[in-house]
C-alpha positions as CSV (number, residue, x, y, z in Angstrom):
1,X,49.4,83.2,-58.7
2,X,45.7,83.7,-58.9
3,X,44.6,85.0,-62.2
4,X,42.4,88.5,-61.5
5,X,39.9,87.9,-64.5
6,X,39.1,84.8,-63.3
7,X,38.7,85.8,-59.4
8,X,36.7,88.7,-60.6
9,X,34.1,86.2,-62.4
10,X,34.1,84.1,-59.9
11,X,33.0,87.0,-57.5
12,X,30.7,88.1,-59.7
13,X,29.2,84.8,-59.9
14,X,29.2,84.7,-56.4
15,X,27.3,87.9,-55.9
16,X,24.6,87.2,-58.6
17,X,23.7,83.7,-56.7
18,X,23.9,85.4,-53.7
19,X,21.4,87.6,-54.9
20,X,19.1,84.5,-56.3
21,X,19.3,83.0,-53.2
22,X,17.8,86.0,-51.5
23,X,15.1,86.1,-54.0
24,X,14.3,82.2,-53.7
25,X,13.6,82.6,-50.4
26,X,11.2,84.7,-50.4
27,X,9.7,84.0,-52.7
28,X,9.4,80.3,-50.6
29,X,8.5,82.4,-47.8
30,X,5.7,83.8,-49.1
31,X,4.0,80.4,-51.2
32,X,4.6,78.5,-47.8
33,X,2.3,81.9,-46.2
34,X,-0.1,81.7,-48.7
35,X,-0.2,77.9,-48.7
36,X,-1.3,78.6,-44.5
37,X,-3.6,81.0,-45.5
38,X,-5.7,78.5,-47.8
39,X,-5.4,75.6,-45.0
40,X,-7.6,78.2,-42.6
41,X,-9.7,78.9,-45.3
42,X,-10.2,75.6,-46.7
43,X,-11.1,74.6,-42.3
44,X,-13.3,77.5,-42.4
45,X,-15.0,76.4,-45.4
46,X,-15.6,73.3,-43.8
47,X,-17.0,74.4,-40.7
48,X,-19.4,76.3,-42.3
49,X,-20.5,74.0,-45.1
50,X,-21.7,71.7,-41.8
51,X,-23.4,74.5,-40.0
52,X,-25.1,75.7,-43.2
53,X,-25.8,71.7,-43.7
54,X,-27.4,71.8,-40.3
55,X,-29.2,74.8,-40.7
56,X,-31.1,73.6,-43.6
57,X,-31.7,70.1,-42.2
58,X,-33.5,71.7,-38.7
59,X,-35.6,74.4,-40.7
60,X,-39.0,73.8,-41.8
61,X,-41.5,74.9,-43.8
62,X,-41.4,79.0,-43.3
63,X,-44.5,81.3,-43.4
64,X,-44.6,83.9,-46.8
65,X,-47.1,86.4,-48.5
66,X,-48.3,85.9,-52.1
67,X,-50.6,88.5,-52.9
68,X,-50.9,89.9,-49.3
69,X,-52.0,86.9,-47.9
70,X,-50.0,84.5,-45.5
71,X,-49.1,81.1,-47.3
72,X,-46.9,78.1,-46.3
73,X,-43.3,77.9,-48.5
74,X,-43.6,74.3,-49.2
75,X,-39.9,73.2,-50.5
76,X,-39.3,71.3,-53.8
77,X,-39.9,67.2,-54.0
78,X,-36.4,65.4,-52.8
79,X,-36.2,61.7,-53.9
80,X,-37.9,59.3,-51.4
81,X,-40.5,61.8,-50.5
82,X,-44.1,60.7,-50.7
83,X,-47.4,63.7,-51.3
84,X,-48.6,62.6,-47.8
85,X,-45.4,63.4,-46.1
86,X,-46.4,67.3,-47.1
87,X,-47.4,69.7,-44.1
C-alpha cells in the first residue's frame, strides 16, 4: 500500500518542478530572442561602420565660413602625409 504522505510530497514536488520548468523556458526563450536581436544589431553595426568608413575616405576638403568669409576645411595631419600633398 502506497503511503499518502509520501505520494502527496512527491506530487508536490512534481508540481513545483513543473512550475520551474515553465519558468526555465522562458526564460531560455527570451536570452535566445535577445541573443538574435544583438546578432542584427551587431551586422548592422557593421554595415554601417564600412559605409561611414567609405564616406569619409571619398570626401574631401569641404568649403566653410570663418568670419563671413568662405575658407577651405583643411583636415588634421595623418601619418605619412607630407605639407605638399595639402590642397
Amino acid at each position: 500500500m502506497l503511503d499518502p504522505e509520501l505520494l502527496e510530497r512527491i506530487t508536490a514536488r512534481r508540481a513545483q518542478l513543473d512550475e520551474l520548468e515553465e519558468q526555465l523556458a522562458n526564460q531560455l526563450a527570451e536570452v535566445r530572442a535577445e541573443r538574435d536581436e544583438l546578432a542584427v544589431a551587431e551586422r548592422v553595426l557593421e554595415r554601417m561602420s564600412g559605409q561611414l568608413a567609405e564616406e569619409r575616405a571619398s570626401v574631401g576638403p569641404m568649403p566653410g565660413q570663418v568670419g563671413g568669409r568662405a575658407v577651405m576645411l583643411i583636415p588634421h595631419r595623418e601619418s605619412g602625409v607630407e605639407e605638399d600633398s595639402l590642397p
